[in-house]
N, CA, C and O atoms as a GROMACS GRO file, in nm:
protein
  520
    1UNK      N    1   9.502  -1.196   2.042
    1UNK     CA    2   9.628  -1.187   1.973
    1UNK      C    3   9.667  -1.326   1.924
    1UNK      O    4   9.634  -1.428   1.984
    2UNK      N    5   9.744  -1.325   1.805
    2UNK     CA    6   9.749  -1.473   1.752
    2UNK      C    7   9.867  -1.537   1.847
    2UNK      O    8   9.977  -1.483   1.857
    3UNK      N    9   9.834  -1.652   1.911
    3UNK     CA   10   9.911  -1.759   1.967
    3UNK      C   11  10.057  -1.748   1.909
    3UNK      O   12  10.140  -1.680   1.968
    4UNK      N   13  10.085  -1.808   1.804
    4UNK     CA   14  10.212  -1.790   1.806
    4UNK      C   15  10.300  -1.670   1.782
    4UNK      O   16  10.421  -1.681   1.762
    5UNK      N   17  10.232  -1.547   1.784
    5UNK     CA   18  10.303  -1.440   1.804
    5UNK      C   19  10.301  -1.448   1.944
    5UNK      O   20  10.413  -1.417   1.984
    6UNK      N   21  10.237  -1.470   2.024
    6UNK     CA   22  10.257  -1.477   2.176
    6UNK      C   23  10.398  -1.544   2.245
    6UNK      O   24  10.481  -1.501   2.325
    7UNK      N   25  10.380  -1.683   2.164
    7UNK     CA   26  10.439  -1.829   2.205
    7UNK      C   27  10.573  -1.733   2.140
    7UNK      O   28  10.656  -1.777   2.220
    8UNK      N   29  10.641  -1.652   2.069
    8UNK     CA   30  10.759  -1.596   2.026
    8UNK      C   31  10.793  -1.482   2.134
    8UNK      O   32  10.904  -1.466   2.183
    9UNK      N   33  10.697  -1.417   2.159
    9UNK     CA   34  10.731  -1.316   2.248
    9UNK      C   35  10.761  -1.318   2.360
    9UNK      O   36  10.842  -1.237   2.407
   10UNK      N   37  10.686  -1.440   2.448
   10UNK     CA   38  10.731  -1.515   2.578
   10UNK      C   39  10.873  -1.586   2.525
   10UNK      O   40  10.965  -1.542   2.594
   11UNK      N   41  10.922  -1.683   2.424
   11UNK     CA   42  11.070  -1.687   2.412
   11UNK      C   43  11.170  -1.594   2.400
   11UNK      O   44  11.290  -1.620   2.412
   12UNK      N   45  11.102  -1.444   2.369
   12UNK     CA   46  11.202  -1.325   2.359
   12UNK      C   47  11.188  -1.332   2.444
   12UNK      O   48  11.290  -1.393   2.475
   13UNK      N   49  11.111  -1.311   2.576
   13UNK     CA   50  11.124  -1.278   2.717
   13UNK      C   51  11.213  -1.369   2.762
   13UNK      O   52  11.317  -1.318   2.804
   14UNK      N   53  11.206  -1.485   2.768
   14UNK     CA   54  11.316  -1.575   2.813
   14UNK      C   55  11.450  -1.558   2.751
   14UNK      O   56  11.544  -1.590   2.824
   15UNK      N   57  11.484  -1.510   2.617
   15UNK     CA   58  11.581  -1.507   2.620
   15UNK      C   59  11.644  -1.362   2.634
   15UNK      O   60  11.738  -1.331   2.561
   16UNK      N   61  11.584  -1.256   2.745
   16UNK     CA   62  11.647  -1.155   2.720
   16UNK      C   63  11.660  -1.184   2.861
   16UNK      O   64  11.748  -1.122   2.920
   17UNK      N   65  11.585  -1.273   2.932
   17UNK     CA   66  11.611  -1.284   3.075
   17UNK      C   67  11.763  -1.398   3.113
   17UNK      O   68  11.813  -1.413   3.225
   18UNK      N   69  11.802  -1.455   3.001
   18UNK     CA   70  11.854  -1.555   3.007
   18UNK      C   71  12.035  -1.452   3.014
   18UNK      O   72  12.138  -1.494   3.066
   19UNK      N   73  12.012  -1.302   2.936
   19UNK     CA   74  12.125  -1.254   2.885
   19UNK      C   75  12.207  -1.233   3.037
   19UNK      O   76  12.141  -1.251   3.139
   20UNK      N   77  12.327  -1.201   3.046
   20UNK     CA   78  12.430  -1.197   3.139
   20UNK      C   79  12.373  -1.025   3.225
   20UNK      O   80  12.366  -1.019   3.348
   21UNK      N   81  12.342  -0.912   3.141
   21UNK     CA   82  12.345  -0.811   3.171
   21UNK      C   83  12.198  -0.783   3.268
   21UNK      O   84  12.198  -0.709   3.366
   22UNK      N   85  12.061  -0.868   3.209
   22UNK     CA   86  11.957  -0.894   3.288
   22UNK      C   87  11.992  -0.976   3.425
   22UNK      O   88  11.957  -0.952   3.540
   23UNK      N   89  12.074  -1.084   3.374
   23UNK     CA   90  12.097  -1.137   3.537
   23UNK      C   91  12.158  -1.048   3.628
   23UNK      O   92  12.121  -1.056   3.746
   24UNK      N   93  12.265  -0.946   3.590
   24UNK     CA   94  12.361  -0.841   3.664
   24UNK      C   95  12.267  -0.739   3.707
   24UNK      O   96  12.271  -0.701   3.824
   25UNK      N   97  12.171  -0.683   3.615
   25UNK     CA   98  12.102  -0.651   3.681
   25UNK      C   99  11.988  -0.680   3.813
   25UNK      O  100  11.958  -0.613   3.912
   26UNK      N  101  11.958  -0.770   3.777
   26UNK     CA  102  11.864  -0.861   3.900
   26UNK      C  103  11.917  -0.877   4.031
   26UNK      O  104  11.847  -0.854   4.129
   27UNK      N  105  12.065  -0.924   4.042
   27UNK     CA  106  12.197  -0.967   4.132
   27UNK      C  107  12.217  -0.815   4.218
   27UNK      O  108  12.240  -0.784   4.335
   28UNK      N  109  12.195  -0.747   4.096
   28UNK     CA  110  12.256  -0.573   4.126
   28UNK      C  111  12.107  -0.523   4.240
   28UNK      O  112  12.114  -0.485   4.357
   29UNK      N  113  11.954  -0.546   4.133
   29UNK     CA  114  11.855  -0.509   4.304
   29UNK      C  115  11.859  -0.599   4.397
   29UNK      O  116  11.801  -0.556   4.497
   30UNK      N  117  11.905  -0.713   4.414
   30UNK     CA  118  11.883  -0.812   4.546
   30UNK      C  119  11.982  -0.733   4.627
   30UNK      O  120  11.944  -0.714   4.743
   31UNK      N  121  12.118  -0.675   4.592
   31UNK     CA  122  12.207  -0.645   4.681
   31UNK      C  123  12.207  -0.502   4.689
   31UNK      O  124  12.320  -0.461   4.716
   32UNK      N  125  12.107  -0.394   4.674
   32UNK     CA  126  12.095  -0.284   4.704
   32UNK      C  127  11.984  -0.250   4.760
   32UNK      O  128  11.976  -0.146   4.824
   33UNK      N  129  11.855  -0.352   4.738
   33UNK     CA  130  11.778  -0.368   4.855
   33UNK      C  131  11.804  -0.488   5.011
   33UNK      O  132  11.725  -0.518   5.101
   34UNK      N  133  11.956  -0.535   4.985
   34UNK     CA  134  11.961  -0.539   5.153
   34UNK      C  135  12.084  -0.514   5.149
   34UNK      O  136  12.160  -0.604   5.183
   35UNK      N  137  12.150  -0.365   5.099
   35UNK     CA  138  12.229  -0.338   5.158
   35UNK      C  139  12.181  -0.189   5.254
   35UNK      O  140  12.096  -0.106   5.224
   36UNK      N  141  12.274  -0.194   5.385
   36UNK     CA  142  12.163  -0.094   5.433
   36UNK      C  143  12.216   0.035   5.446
   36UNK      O  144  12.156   0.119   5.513
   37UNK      N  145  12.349   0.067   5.376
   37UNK     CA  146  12.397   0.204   5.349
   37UNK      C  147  12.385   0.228   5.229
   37UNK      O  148  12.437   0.333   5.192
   38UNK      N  149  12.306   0.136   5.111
   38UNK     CA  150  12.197   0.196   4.994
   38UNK      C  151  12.100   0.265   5.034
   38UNK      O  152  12.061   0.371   4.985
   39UNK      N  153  12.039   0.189   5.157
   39UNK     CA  154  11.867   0.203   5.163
   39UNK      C  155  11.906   0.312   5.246
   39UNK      O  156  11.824   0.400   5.224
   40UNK      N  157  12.010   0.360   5.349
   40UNK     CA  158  11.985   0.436   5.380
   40UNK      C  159  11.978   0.550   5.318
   40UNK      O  160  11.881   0.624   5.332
   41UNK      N  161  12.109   0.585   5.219
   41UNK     CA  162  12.117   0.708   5.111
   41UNK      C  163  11.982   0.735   5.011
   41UNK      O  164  11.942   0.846   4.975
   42UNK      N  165  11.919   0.593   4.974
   42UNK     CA  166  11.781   0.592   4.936
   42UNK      C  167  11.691   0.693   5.003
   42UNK      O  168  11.643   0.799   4.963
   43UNK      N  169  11.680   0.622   5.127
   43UNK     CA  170  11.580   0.710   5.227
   43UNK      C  171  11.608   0.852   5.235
   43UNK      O  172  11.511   0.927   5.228
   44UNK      N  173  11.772   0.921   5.255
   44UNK     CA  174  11.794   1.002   5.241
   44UNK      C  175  11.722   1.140   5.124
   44UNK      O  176  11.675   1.254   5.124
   45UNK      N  177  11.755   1.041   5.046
   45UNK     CA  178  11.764   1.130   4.932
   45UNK      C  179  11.578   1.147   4.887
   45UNK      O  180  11.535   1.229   4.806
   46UNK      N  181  11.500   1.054   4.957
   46UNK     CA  182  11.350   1.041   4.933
   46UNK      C  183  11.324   1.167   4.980
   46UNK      O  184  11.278   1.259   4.912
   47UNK      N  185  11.365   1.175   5.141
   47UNK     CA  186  11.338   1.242   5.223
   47UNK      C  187  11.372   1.385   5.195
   47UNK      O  188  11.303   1.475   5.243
   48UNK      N  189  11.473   1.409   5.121
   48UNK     CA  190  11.513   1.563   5.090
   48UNK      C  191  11.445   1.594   4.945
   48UNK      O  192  11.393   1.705   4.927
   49UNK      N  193  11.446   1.514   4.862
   49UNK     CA  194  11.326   1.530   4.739
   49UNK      C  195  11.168   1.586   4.784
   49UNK      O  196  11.106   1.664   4.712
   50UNK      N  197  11.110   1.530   4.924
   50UNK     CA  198  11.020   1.536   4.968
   50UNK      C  199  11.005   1.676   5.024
   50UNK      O  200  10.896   1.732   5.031
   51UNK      N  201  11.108   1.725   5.058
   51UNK     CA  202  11.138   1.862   5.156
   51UNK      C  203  11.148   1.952   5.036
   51UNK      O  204  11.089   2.060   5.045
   52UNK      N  205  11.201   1.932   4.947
   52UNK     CA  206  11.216   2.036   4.835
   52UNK      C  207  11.083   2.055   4.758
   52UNK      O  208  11.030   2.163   4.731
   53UNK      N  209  11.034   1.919   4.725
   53UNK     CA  210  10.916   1.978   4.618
   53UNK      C  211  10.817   1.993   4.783
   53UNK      O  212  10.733   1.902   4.775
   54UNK      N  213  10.806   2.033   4.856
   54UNK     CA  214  10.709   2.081   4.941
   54UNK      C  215  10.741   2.245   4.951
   54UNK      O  216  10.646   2.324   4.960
   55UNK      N  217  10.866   2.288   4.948
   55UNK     CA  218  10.927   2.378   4.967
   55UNK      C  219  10.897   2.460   4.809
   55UNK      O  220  10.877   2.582   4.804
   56UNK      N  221  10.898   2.386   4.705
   56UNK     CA  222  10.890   2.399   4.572
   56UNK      C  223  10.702   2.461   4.558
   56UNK      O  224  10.659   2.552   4.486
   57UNK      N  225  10.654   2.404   4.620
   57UNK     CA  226  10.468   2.414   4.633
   57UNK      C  227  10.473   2.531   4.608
   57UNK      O  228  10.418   2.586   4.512
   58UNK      N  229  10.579   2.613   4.743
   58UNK     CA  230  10.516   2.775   4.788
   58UNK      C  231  10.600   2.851   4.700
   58UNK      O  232  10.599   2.974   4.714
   59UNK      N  233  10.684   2.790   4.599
   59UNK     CA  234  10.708   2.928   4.526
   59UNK      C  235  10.908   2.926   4.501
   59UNK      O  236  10.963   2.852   4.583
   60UNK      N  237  10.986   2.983   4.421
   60UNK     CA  238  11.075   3.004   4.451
   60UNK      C  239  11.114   3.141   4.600
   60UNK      O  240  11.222   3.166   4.653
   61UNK      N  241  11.007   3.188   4.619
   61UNK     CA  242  11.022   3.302   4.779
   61UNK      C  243  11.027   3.180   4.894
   61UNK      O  244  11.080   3.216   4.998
   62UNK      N  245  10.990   3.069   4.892
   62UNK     CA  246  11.058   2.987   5.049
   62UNK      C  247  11.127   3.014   5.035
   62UNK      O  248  11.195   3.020   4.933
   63UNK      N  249  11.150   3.067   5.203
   63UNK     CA  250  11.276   3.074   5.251
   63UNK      C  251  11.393   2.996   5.273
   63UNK      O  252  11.505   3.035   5.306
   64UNK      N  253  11.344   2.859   5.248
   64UNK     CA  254  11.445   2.732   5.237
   64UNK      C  255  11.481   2.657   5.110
   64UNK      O  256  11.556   2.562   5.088
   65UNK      N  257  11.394   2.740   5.025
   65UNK     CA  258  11.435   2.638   4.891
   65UNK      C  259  11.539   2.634   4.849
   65UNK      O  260  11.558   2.523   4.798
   66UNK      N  261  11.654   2.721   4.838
   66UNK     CA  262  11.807   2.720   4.818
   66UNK      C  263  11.851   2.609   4.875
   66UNK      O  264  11.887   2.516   4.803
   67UNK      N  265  11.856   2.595   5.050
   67UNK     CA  266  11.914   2.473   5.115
   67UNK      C  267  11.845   2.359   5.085
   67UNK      O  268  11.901   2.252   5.110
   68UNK      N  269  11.700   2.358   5.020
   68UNK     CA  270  11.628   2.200   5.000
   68UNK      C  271  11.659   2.157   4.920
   68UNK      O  272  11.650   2.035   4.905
   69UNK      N  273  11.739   2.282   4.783
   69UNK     CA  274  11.780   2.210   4.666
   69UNK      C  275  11.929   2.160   4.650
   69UNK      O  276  11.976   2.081   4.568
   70UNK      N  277  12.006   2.249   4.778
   70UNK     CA  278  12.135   2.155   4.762
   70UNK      C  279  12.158   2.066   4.842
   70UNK      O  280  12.257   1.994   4.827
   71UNK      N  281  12.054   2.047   4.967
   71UNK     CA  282  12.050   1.918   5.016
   71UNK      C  283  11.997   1.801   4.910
   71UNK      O  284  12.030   1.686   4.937
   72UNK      N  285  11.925   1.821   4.805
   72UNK     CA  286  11.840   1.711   4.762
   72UNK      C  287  11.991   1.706   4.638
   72UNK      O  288  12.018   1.588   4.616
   73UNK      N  289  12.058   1.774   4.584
   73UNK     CA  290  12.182   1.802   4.472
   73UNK      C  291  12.288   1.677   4.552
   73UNK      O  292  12.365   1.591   4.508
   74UNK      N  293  12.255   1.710   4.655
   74UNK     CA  294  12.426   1.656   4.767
   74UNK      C  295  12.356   1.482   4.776
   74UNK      O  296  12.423   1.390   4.728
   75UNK      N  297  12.269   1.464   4.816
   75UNK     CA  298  12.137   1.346   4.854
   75UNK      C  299  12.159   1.224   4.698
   75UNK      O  300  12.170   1.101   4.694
   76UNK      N  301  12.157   1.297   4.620
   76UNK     CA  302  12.141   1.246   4.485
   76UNK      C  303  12.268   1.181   4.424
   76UNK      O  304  12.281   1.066   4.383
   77UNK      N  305  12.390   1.317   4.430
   77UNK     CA  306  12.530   1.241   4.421
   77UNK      C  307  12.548   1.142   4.486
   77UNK      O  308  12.574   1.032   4.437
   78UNK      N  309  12.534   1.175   4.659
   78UNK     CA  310  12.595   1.053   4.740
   78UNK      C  311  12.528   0.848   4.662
   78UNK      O  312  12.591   0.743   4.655
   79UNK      N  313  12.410   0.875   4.630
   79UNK     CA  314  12.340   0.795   4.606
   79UNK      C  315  12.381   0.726   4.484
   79UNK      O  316  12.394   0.606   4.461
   80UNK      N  317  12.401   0.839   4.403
   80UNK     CA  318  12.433   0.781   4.237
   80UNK      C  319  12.596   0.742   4.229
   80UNK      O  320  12.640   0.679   4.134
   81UNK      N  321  12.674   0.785   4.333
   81UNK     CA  322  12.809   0.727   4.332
   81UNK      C  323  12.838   0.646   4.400
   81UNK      O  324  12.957   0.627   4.425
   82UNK      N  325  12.731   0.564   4.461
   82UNK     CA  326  12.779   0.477   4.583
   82UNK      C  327  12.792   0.353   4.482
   82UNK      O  328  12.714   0.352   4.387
   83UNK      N  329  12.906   0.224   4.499
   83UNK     CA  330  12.974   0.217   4.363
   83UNK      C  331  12.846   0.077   4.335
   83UNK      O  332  12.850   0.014   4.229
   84UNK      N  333  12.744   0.047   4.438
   84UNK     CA  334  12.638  -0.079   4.386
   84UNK      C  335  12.555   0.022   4.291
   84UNK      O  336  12.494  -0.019   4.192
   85UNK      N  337  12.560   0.174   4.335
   85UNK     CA  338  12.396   0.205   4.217
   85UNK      C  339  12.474   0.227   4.096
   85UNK      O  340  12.422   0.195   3.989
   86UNK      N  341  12.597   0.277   4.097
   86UNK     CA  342  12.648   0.316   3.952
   86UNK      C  343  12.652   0.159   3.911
   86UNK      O  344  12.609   0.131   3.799
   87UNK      N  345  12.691   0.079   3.976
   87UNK     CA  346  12.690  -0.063   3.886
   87UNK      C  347  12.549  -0.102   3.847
   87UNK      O  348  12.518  -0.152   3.739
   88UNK      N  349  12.465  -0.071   3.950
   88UNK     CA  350  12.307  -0.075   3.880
   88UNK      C  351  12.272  -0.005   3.750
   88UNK      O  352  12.232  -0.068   3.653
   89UNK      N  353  12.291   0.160   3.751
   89UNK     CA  354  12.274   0.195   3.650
   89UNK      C  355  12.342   0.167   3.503
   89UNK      O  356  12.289   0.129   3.398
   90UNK      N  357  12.441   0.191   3.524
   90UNK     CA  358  12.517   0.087   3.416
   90UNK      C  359  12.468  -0.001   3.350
   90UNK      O  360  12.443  -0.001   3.230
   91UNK      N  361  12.443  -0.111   3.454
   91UNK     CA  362  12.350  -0.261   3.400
   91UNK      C  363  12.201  -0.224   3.293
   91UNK      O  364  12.165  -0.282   3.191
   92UNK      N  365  12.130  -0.092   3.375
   92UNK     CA  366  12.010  -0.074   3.332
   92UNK      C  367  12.019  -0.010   3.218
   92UNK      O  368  11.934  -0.021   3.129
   93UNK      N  369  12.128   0.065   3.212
   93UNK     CA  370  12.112   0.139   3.064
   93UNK      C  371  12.201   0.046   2.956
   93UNK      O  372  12.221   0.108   2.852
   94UNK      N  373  12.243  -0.055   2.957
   94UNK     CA  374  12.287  -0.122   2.887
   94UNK      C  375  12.176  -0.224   2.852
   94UNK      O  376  12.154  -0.264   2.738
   95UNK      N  377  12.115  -0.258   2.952
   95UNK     CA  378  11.994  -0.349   2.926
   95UNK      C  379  11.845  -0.222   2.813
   95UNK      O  380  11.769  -0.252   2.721
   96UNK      N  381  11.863  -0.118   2.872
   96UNK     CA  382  11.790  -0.024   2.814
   96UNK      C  383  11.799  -0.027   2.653
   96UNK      O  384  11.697  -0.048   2.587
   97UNK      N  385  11.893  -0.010   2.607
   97UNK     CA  386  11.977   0.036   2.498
   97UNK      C  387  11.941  -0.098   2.446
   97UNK      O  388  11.855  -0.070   2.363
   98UNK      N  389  11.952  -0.207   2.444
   98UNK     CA  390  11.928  -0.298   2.428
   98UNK      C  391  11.815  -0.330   2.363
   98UNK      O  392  11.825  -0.378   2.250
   99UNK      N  393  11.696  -0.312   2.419
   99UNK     CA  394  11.590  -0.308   2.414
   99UNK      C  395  11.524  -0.214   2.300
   99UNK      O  396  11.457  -0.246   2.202
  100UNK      N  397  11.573  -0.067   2.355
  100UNK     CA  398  11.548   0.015   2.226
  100UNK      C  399  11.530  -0.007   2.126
  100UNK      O  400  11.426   0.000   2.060
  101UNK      N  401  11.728  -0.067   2.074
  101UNK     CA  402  11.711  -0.160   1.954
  101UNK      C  403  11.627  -0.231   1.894
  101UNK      O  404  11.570  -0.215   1.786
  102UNK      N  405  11.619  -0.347   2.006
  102UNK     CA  406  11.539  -0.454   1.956
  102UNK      C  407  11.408  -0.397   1.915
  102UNK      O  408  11.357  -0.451   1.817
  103UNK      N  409  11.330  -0.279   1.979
  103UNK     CA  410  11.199  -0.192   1.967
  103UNK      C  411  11.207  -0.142   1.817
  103UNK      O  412  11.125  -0.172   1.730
  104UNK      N  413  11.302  -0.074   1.803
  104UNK     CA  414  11.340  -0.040   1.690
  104UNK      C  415  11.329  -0.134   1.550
  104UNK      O  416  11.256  -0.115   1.453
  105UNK      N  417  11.413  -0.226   1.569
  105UNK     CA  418  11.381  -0.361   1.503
  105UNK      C  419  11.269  -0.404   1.436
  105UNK      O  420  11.271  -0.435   1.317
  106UNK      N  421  11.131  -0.409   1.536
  106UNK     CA  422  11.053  -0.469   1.548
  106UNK      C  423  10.938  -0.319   1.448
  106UNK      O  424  10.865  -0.338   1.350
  107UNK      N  425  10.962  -0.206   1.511
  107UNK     CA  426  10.874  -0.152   1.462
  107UNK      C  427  10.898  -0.099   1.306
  107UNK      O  428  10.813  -0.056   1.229
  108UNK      N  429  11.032  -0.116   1.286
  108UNK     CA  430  11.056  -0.089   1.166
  108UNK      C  431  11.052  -0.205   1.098
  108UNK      O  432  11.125  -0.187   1.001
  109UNK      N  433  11.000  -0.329   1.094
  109UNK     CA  434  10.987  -0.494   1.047
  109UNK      C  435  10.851  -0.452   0.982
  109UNK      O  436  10.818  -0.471   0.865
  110UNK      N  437  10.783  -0.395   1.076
  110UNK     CA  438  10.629  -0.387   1.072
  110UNK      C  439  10.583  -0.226   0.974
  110UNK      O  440  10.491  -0.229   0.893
  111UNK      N  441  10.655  -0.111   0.999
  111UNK     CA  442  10.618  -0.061   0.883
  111UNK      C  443  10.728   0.085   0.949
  111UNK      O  444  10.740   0.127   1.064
  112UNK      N  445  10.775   0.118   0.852
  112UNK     CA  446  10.834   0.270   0.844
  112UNK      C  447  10.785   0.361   0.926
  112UNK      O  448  10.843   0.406   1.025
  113UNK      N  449  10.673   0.392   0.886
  113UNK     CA  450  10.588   0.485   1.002
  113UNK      C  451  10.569   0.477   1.132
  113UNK      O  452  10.508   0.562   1.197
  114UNK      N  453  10.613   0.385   1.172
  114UNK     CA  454  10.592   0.326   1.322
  114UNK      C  455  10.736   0.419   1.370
  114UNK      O  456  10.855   0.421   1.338
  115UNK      N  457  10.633   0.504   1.480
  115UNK     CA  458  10.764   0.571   1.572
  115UNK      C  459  10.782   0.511   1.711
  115UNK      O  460  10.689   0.484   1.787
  116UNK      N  461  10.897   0.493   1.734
  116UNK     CA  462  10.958   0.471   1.888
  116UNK      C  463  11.036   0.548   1.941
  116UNK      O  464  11.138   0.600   1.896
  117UNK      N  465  10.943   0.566   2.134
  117UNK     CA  466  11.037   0.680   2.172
  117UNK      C  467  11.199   0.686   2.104
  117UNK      O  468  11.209   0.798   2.052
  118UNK      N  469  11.296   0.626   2.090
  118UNK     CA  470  11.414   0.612   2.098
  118UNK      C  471  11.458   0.628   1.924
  118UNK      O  472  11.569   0.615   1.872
  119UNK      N  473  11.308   0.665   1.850
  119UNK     CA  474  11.350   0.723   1.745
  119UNK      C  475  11.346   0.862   1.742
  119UNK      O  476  11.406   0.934   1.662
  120UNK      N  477  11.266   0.899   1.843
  120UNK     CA  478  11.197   1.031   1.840
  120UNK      C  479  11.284   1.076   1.951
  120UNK      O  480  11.238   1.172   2.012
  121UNK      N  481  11.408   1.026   1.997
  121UNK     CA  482  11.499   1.027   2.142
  121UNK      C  483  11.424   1.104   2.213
  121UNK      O  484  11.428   1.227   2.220
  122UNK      N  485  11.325   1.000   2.289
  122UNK     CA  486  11.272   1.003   2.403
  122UNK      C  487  11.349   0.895   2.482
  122UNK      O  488  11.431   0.811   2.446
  123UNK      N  489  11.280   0.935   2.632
  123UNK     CA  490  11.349   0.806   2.738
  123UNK      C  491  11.236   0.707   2.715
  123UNK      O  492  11.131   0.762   2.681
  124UNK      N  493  11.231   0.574   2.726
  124UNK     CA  494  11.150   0.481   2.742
  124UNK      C  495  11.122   0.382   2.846
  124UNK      O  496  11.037   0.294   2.852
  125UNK      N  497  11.222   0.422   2.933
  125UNK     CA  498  11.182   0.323   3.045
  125UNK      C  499  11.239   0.423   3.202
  125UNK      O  500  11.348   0.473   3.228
  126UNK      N  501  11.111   0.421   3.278
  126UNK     CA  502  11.103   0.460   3.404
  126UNK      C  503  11.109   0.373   3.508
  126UNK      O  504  10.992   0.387   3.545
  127UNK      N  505  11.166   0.275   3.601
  127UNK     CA  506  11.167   0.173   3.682
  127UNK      C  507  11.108   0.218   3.811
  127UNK      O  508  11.045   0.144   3.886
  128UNK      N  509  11.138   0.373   3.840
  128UNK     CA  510  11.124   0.439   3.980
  128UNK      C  511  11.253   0.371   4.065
  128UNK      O  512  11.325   0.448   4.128
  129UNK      N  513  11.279   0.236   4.068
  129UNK     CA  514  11.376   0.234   4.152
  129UNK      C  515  11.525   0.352   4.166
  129UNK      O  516  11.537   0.473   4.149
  130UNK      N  517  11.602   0.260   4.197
  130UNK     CA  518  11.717   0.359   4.280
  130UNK      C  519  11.730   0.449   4.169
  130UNK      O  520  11.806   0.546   4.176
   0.00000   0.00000   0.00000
């Protein structure tokens, strides 16, 4: 790949790392991986995801899949309202959106035909975290 398209793309990296909403985000996983009534609702909610799609294997006839799915429904709220992940998510989809753009930007610089999920509204970014 030509060098100074590189040497530009590592300065986009720096300066998207440099933005306020990347640092909030960063600030946002240091303090939800040691906080330990995140990690616990984390674990929680792993653990009942885990029980459901096992429960999910044998069929909607388990006999438990009703309760695995509103334990994993109940697991998920507690998690997504606890007020560090909503400030996480927040951060991420603002940083997301962000990005899109700039994707957008870039592929439409380079030629019309160029599709991006976020033209085609797809999701584009999976982290797996919280």
């Amino acid at each position: 790949m030509d060098e100074k398209v590189m040497d530009k793309a590592y300065a986009l990296v720096e300066e998207i790392q440099s933005m306020e909403v990347y640092k909030t985000l960063k600030r946002l996983d240091r303090e939800i991986r040691s906080n330990e009534e995140v990690q616990a609702l984390i674990a929680d909610f792993k653990q009942c995801e885990k029980d459901y799609r096992e429960a999910e294997r044998h069929g909607e006839h388990h006999p438990d899949i009703a309760r695995y799915r509103r334990r994993l429904s109940v697991a998920k709220r507690a998690l997504h309202t606890h007020p560090l992940v909503k400030e996480y998510k927040q951060a991420e989809k603002e940083l997301q959106a962000y990005l899109d753009g700039l994707s957008e930007r870039i592929a439409g610089a380079v030629s019309p035909r160029i599709q991006t999920d976020t033209l085609k509204g797809g999701i584009t970014c999976k982290t797996g975290k919280v």
